[in-house]
Kinemage of the C-alpha trace (Angstrom):
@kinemage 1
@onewidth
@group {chain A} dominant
@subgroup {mainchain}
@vectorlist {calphas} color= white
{ca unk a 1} P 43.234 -16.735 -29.161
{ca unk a 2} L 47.017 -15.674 -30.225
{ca unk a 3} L 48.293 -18.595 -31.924
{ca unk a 4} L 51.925 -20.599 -30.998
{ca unk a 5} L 53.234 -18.851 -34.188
{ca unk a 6} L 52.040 -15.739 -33.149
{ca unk a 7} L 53.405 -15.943 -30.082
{ca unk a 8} L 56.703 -17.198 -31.254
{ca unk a 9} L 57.137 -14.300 -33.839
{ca unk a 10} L 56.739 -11.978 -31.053
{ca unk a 11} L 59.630 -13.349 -29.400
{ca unk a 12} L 61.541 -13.514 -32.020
{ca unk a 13} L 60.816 -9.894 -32.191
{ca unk a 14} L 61.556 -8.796 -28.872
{ca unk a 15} L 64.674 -10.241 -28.974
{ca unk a 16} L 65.653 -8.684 -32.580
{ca unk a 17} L 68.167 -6.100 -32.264
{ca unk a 18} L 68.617 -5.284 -35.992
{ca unk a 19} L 65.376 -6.315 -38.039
{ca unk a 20} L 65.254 -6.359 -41.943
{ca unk a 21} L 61.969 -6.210 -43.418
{ca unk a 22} L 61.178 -7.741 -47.165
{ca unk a 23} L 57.913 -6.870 -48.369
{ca unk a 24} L 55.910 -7.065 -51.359
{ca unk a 25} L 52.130 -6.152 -52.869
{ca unk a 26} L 50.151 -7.706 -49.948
{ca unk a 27} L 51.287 -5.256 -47.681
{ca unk a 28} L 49.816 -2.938 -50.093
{ca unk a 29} L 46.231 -4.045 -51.246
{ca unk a 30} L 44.377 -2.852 -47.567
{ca unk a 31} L 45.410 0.528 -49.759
{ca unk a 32} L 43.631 -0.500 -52.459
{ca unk a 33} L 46.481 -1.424 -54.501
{ca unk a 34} L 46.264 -4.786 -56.388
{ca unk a 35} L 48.381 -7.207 -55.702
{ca unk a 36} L 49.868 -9.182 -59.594
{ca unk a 37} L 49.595 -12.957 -59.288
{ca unk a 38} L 46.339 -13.562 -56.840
{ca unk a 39} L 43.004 -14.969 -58.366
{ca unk a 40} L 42.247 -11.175 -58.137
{ca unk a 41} L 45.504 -9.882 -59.042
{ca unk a 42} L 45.775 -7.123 -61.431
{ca unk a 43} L 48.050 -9.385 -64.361
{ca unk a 44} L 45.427 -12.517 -63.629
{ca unk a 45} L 42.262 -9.457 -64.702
{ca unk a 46} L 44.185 -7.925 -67.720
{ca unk a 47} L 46.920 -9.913 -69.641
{ca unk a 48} L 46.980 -7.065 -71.394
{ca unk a 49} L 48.913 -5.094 -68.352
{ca unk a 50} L 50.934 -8.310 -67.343
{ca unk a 51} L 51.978 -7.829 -71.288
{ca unk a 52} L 53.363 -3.946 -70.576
{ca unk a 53} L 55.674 -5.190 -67.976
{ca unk a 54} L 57.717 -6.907 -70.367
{ca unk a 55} L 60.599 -4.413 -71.387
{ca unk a 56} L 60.689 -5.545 -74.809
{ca unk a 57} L 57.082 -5.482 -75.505
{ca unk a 58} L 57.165 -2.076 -73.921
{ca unk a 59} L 59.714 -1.282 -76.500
{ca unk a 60} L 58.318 -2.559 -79.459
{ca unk a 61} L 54.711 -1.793 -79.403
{ca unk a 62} L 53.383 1.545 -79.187
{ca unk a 63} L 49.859 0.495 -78.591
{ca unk a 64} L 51.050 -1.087 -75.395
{ca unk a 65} L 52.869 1.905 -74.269
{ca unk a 66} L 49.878 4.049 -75.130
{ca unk a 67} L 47.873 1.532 -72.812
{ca unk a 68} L 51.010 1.990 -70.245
{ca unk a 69} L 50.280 5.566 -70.030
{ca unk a 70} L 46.570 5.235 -69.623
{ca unk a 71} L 46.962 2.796 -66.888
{ca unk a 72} L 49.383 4.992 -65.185
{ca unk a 73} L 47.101 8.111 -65.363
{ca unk a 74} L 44.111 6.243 -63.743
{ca unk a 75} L 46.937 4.007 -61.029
{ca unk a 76} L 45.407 3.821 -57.847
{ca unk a 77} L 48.525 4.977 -56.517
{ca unk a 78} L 48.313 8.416 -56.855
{ca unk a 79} L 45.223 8.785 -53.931
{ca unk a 80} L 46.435 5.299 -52.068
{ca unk a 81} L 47.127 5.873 -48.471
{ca unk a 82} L 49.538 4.154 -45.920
{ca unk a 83} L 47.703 1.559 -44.425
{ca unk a 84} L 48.176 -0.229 -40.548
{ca unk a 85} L 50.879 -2.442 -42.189
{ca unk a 86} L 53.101 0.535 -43.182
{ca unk a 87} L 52.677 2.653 -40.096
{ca unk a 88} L 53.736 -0.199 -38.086
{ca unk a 89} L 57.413 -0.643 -39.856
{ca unk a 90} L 57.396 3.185 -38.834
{ca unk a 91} L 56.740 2.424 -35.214
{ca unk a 92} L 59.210 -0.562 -35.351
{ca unk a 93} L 61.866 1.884 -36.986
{ca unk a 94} L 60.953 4.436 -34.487
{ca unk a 95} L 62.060 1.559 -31.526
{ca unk a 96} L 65.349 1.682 -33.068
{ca unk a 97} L 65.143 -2.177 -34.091
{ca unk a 98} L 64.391 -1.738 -38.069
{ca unk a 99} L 67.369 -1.983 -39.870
{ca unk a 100} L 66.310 -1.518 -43.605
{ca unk a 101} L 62.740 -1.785 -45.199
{ca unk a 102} L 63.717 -3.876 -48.735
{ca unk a 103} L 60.414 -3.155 -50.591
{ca unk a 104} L 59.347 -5.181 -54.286
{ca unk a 105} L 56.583 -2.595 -54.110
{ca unk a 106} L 56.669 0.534 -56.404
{ca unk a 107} L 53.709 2.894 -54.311
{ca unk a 108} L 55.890 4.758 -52.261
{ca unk a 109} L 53.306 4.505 -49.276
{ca unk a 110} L 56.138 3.010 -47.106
{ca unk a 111} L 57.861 6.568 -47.204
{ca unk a 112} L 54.715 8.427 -47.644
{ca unk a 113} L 53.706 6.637 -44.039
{ca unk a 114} L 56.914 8.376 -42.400
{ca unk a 115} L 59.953 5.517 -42.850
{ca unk a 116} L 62.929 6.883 -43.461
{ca unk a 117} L 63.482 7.320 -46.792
{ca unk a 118} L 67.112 6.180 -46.098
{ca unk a 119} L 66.104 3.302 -44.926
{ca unk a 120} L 63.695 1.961 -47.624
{ca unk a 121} L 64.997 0.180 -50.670
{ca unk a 122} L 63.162 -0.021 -53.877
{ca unk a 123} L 63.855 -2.980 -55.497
{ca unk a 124} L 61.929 -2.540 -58.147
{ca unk a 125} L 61.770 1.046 -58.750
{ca unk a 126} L 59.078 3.434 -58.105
{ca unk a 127} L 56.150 4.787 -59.885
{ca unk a 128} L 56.711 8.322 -58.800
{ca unk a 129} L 59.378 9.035 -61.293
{ca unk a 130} L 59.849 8.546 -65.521
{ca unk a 131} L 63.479 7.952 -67.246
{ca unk a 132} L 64.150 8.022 -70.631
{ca unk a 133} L 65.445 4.290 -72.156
{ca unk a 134} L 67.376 6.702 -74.776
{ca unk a 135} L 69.636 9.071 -72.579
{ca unk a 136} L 68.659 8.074 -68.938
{ca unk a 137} L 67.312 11.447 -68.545
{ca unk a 138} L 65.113 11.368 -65.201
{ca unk a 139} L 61.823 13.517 -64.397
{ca unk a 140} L 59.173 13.461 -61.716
{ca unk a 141} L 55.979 11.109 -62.792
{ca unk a 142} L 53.617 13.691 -62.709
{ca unk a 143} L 54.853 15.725 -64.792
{ca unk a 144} L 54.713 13.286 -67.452
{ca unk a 145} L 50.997 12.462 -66.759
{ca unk a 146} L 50.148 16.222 -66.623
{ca unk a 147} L 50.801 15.798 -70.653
{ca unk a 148} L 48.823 12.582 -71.153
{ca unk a 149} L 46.421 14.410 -69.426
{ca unk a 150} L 46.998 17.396 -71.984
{ca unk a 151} L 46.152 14.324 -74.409
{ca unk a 152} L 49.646 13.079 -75.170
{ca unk a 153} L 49.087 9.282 -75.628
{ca unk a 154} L 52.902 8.916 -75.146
{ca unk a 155} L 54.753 11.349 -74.119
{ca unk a 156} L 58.624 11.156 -75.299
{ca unk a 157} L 61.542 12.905 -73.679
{ca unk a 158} L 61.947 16.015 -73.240
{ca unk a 159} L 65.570 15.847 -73.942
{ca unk a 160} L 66.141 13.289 -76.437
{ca unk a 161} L 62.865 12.623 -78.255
{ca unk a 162} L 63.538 9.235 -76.475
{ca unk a 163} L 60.548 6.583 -75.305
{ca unk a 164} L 59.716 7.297 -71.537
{ca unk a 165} L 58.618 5.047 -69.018
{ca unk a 166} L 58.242 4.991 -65.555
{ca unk a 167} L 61.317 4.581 -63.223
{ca unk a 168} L 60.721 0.203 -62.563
{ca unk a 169} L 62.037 -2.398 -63.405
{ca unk a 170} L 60.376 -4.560 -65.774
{ca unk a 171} L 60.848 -8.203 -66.920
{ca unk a 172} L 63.923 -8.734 -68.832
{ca unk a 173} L 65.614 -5.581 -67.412
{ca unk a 174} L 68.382 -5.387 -64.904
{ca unk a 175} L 67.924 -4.359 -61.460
{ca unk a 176} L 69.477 -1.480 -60.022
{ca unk a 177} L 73.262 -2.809 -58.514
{ca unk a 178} L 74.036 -0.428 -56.054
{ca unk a 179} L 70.208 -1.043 -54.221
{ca unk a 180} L 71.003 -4.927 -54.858
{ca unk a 181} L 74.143 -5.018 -53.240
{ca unk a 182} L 72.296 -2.971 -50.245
{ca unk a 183} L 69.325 -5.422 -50.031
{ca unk a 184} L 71.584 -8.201 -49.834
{ca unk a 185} L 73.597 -6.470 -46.935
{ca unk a 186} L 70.354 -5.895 -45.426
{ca unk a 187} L 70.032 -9.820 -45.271
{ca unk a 188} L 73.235 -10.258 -43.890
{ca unk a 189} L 73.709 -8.095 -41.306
{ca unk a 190} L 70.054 -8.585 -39.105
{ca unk a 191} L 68.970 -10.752 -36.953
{ca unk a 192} L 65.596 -11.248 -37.916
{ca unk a 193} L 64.476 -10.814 -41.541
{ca unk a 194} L 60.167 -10.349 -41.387
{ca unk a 195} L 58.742 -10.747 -44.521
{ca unk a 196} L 55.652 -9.311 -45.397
{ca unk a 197} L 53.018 -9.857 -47.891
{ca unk a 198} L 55.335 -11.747 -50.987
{ca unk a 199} L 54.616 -14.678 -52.717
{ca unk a 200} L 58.630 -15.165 -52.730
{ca unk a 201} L 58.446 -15.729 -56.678
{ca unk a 202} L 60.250 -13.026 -57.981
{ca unk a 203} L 64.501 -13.137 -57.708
{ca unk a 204} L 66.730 -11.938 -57.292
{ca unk a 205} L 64.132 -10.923 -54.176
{ca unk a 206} L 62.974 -14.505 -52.868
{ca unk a 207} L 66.953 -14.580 -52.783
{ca unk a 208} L 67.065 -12.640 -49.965
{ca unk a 209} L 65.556 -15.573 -47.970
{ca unk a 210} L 68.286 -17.801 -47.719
{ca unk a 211} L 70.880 -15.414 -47.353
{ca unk a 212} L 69.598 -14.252 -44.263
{ca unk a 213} L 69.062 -17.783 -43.422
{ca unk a 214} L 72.619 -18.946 -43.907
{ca unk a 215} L 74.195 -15.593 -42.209
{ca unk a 216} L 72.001 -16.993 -39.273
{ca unk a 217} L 68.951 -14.898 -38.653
{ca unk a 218} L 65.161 -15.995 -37.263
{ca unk a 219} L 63.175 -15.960 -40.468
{ca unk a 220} L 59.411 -14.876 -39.752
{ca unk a 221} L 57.370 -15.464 -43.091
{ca unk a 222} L 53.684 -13.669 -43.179
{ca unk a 223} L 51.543 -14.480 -46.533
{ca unk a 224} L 48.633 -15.395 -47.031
{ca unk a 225} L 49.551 -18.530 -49.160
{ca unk a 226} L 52.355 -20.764 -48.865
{ca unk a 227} L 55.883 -19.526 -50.396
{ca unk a 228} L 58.575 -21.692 -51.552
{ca unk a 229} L 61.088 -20.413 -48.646
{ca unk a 230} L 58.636 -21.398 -45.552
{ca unk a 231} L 60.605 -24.623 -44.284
{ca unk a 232} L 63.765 -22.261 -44.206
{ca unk a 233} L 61.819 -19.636 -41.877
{ca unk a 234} L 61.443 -20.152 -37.734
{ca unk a 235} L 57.719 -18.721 -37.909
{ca unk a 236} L 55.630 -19.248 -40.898
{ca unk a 237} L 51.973 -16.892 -40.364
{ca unk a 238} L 48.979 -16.690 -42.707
{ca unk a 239} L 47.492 -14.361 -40.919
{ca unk a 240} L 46.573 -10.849 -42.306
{ca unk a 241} L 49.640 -8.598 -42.388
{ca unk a 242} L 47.485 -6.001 -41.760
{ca unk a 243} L 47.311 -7.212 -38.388
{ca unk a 244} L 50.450 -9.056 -37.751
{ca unk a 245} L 52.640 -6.096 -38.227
{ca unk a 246} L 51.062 -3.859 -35.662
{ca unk a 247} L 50.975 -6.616 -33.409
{ca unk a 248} L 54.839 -7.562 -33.919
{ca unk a 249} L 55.674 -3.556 -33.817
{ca unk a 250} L 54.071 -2.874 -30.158
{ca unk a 251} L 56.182 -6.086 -28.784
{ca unk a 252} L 58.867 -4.096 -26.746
{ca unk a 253} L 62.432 -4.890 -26.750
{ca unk a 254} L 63.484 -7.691 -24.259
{ca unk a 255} L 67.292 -6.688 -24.094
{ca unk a 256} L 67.791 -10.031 -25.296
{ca unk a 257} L 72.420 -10.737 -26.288
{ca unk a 258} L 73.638 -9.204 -28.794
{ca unk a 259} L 73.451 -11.472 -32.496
{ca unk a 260} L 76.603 -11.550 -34.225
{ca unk a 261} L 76.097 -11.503 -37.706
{ca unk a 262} L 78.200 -12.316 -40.762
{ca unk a 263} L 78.026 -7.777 -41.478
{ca unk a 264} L 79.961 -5.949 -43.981
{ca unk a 265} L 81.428 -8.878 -46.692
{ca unk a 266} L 83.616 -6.811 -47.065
{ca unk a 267} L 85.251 -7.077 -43.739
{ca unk a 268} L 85.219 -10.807 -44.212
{ca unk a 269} L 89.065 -12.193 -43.957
């Protein structure tokens, strides 16, 4: 039996004309990707990984860098596959509602399952590429791990002689502006903001939330525990995402009026 918040989230849905989508690791783990801060999650198995993603630590132990590289070698990124929750964002992009896809996740699957890659922002960086915390020098991921591989237990830049690390942001280091200041557009200028698979713990992220909220946009929140944002959202689900987005993506458009957001701040008198 579809449930009332089901059935109200597809509404919500078919009335959307400009949908922004927030999601985080739960869209990810049908990949096989763990999730961080679950009973299962990867920092609650190993405090010794939740310990890497702390820029200074990173910084100022080599032995955690070395174990950095190791974990990055064997990520379960590198032969993860899009799963039902990402190809449905593509079909909902393909219906010409999706605004912007504003992704916490680092895996990449949401472009590797065929979003535009225009239209996906990485909050948090990705996994596919290194920079250098020296010179800012850039580089694809793999080549990097083709020298750990090659038994380099760190490898440094290329450049510089600089430490390397992968291309995401880690605790107690700034996010990218430029995709911040897009994100929070994002939330501004839809209609409906759908998030997907976050724990809403993480800002400037969970931010996002009541942004959208005050600009006046249906909030639909799907998680499989309760976030601190639900009595701001019109539809709260705990239902699998895995299921929920398909379902919300094949709702067809009602032609429902046009939602006048607050848009570009910058046209704001």
């Amino acid at each position: 039996m579809v449930s009332d918040a089901c059935t109200a989230a597809r509404a919500l849905v078919a009335s959307a004309h400009r949908i922004t989508v927030l999601t985080g690791a739960g869209v990810s783990t049908d990949s096989g990707i763990p999730d961080f801060r679950s009973a299962d999650g990867l920092w609650t198995r190993d405090a010794d990984a939740g310990r890497a993603a702390s820029l200074d630590t990173y910084l100022a132990d080599p032995e955690v860098r070395r174990l950095a590289w190791r974990t990055r070698l064997d990520s379960p990124v590198w032969t993860a596959k899009p799963n039902p929750a990402h190809k449905a964002l593509v079909e909902l992009e393909r219906s010409g509602r999706l605004r912007t896809v504003v992704t916490q996740n680092i895996d990449g699957l949401h472009q590797k399952a065929g979003s535009d890659p225009h239209r996906v922002l990485e909050l948090h960086g990705t996994l596919h590429a290194t920079v250098c915390l020296a010179c800012g020098a850039t580089g694809p991921m793999r080549d990097a791990l083709k020298r750990v591989a090659d038994g380099e237990p760190e490898p440094a830049c290329l450049r510089c002689g600089g430490i390397l690390k992968s291309a995401t942001i880690s605790f107690g280091q700034e996010l990218d502006g430029e995709v911040l200041r897009r994100a929070r557009l994002a939330a501004l200028d839809c209609d409906v903001l759908l998030v997907a698979g976050t724990s809403l713990s993480v800002q400037p992220a969970a931010g996002l939330v009541p942004l959208a909220a005050k600009a006046g946009a249906q909030v639909i929140i799907c998680n499989a525990e309760p976030t601190p944002y639900d009595p701001l959202a019109a539809v709260v689900l705990h239902e699998p995402v895995g299921e929920v987005l398909p379902d919300l993506s094949s709702v067809p458009p009602s032609g429902g009026a046009r939602f006048s957001s607050w848009g570009d701040p910058s046209t704001w008198s």
